[in-house]
C-alpha positions in Angstrom: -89.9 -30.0 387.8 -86.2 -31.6 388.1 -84.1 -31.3 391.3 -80.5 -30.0 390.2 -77.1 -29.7 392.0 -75.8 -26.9 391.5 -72.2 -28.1 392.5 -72.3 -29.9 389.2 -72.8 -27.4 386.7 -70.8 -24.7 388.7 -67.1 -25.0 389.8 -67.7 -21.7 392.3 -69.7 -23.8 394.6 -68.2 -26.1 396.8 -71.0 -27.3 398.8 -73.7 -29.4 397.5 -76.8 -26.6 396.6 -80.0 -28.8 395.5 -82.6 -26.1 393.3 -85.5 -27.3 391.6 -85.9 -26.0 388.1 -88.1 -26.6 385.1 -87.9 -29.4 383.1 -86.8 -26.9 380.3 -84.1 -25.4 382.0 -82.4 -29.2 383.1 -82.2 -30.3 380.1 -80.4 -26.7 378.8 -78.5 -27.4 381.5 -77.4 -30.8 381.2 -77.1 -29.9 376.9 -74.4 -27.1 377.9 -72.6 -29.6 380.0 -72.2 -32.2 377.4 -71.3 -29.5 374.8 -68.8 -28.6 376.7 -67.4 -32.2 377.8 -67.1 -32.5 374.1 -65.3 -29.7 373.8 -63.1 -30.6 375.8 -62.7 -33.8 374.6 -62.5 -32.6 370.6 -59.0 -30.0 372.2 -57.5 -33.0 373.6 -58.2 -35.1 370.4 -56.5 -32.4 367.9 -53.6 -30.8 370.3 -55.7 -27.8 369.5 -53.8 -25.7 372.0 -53.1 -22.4 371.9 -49.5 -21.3 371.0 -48.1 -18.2 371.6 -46.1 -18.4 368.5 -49.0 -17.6 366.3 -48.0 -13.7 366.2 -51.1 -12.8 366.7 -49.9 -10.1 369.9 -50.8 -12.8 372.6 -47.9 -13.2 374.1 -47.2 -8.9 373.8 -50.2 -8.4 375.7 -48.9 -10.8 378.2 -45.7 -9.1 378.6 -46.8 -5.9 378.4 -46.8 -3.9 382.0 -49.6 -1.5 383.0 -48.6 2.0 382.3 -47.6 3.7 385.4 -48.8 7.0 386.6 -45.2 8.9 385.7 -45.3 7.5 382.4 -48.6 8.6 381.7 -48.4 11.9 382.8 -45.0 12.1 380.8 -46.9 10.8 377.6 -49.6 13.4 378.0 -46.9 16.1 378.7 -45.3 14.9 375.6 -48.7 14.7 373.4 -49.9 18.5 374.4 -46.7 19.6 373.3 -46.8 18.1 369.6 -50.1 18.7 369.9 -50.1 22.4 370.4 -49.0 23.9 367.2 -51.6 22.1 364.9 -54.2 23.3 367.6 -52.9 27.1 366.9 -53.3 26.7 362.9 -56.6 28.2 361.8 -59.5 25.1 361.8 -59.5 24.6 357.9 -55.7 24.8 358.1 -55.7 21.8 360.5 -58.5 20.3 358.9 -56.5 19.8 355.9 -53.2 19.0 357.5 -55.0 16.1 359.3 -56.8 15.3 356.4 -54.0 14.9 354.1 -50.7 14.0 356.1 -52.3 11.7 359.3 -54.6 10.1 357.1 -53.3 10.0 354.0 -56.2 11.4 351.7 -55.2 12.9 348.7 -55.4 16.6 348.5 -57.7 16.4 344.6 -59.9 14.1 347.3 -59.9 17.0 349.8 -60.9 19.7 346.7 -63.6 17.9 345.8 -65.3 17.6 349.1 -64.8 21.1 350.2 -65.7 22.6 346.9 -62.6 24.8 346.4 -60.1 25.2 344.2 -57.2 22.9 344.3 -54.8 25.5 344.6 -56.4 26.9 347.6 -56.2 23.5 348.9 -52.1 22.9 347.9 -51.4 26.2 349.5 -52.6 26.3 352.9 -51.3 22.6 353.5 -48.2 23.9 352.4 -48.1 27.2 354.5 -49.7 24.9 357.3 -46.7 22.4 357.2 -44.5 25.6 356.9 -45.6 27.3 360.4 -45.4 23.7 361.5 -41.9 22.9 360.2 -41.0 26.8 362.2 -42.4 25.8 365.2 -40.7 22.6 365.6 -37.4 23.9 364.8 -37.7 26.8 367.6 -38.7 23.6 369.7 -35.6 22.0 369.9 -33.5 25.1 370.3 
């Protein structure tokens, strides 16, 4: 058994806490501490910071404010209202639409699948986009 400080392997205390562990569990404790001396060391040796010029959405993420209650409730508003004429096309209708417009599969994929023909397929996308296409239009009047 080994008598640690605690205050030396964690920054949250700031009083000196003596524990006595295992053996085992000093010399984890001590490994992780030179690993990350090391560590530490290797960042300053390389100028291995981190830049926000990477474009890797860092520096988005930083900028980016929390959405606010009024915009939420403005963007659900707004989402049931595009939303609501594909939800009043018939399921395979929408099944289709979605299928073939938002993600782009190709409607010989989609006729395979369901086991139809490929006319049946064309035409209710078709007639789909057309009620779709309507409703929109009477939208913005």
């Amino acid at each position: 058994m080994k008598i640690i400080n605690l205050r030396e392997y964690y920054p949250f205390y700031s009083t000196d806490v003596f524990l006595e562990v295992p053996d085992e569990v000093a010399l984890i404790l001590e490994d992780d501490k030179r690993r990350q001396i090391n560590y530490e060391q290797y960042i300053r040796d390389n100028k291995a910071f981190y830049s926000l010029d990477t474009g890797d959405g860092i520096e988005a993420s930083a900028l980016r404010k929390p959405e606010q209650p009024d915009e939420a409730m403005f963007r659900r508003e707004r989402d049931e209202l595009l939303y609501a004429p594909l939800a009043s096309l018939p399921e395979k209708q929408r099944q289709r639409i979605y299928a073939h417009v938002v993600m782009g599969v190709q409607q010989a994929d989609i006729v395979k699948e369901e086991g139809v023909c490929k006319s049946a397929v064309s035409e209710s996308i078709s007639d789909g986009l057309k009620k779709l296409r309507d409703f929109l239009k009477n939208f913005r009047k």
